[in-house]
KOLBALO-895294 format. One line per 2 residues: number of its first residue (from 1); their letters; for each residue x, y negated, z negated of C-alpha. Coordinates in steps of 0.05 Angstrom, whole numbers, plus 5000, padded with zeros to 4 digits. Layout:
# KOLBALO-895294
NUM	a	X:Y:Z | ...;
//
This chain:
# KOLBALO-895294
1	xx	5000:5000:5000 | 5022:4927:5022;
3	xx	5013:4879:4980 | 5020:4802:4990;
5	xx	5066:4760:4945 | 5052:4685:4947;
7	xx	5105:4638:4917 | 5074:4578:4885;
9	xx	5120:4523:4856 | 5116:4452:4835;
11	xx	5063:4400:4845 | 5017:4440:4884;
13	xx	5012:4495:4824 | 4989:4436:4781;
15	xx	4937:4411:4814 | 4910:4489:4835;
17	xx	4908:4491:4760 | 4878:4426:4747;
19	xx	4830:4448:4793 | 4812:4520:4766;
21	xx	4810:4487:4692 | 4755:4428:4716;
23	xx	4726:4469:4752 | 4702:4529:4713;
25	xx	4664:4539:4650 | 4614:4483:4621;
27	xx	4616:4422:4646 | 4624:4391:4576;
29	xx	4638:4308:4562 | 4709:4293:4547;
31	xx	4717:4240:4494 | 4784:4210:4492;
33	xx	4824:4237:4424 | 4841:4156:4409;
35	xx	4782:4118:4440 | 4784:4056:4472;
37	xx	4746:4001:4480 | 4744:4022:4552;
39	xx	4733:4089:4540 | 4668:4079:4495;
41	xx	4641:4031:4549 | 4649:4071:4611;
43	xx	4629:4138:4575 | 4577:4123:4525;
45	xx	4546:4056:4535 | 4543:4043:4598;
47	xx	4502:4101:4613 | 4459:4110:4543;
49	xx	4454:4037:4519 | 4445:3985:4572;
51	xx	4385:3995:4603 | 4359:3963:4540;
53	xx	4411:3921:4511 | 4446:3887:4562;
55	xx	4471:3843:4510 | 4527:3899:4494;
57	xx	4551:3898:4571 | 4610:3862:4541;
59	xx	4666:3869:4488 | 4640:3806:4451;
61	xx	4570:3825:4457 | 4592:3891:4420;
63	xx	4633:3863:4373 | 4572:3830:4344;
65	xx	4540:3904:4327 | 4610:3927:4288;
67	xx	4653:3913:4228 | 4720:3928:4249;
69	xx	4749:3976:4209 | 4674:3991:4170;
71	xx	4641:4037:4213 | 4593:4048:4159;
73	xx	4578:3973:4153 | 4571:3970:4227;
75	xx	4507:3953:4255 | 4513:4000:4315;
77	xx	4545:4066:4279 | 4493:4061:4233;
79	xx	4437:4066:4284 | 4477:4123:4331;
81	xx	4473:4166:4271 | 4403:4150:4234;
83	xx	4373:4174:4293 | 4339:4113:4310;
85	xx	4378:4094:4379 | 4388:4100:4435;
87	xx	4308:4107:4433 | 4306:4119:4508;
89	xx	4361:4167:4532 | 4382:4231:4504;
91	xx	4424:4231:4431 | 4493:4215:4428;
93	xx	4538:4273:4425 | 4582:4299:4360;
95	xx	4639:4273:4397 | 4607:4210:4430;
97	xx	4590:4191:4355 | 4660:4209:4326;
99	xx	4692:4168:4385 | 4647:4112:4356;
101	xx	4670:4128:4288 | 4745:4130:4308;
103	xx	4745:4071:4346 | 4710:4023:4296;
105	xx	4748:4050:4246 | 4809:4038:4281;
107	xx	4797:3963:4289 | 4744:3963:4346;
109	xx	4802:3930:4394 | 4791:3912:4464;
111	x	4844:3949:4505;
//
């Protein structure tokens, strides 16, 4: 019996990889492990929040729903995990919420 021996090396391997990896399995939300300002925009707000309060389209619009550094004392942590918002699009996830968490507590910077 023949048998075929391919030789894979370098970038192409990586992005076959890449590929197989995204590619398989659940598609499941990926939630930056240090969030950003960016990050929690694109990811979370943008798509759950804004159809209702486009006063949060901006960093200084959601600034005035945090305490930096309280995510306790902050207006929109509070309401993500009460329950009570967003009223019109599906619950945040764990990690949606946790990226929240992390990025208030951090200092709620905009970078």
């Amino acid at each position: 019996m023949k048998t075929l021996k391919i030789r894979l090396t370098g970038l192409p391997v990586s992005f076959f990889v890449l590929f197989v990896l995204t590619s398989c399995g659940s598609r499941e939300l990926k939630i930056p492990i240090h969030p950003t300002y960016q990050s929690i925009q694109a990811i979370t707000i943008s798509q759950k929040c804004l159809m209702c309060h486009e006063s949060i389209s901006s960093y200084e619009g959601l600034l005035q729903t945090v305490q930096p550094g309280n995510p306790a004392g902050s207006d929109l942590y509070k309401q993500i995990t009460n329950g009570s918002m967003p009223q019109w699009s599906p619950k945040l996830s764990d990690a949606e919420i946790q990226a929240i968490y992390t990025w208030i507590l951090n200092g709620a910077q905009n970078d």
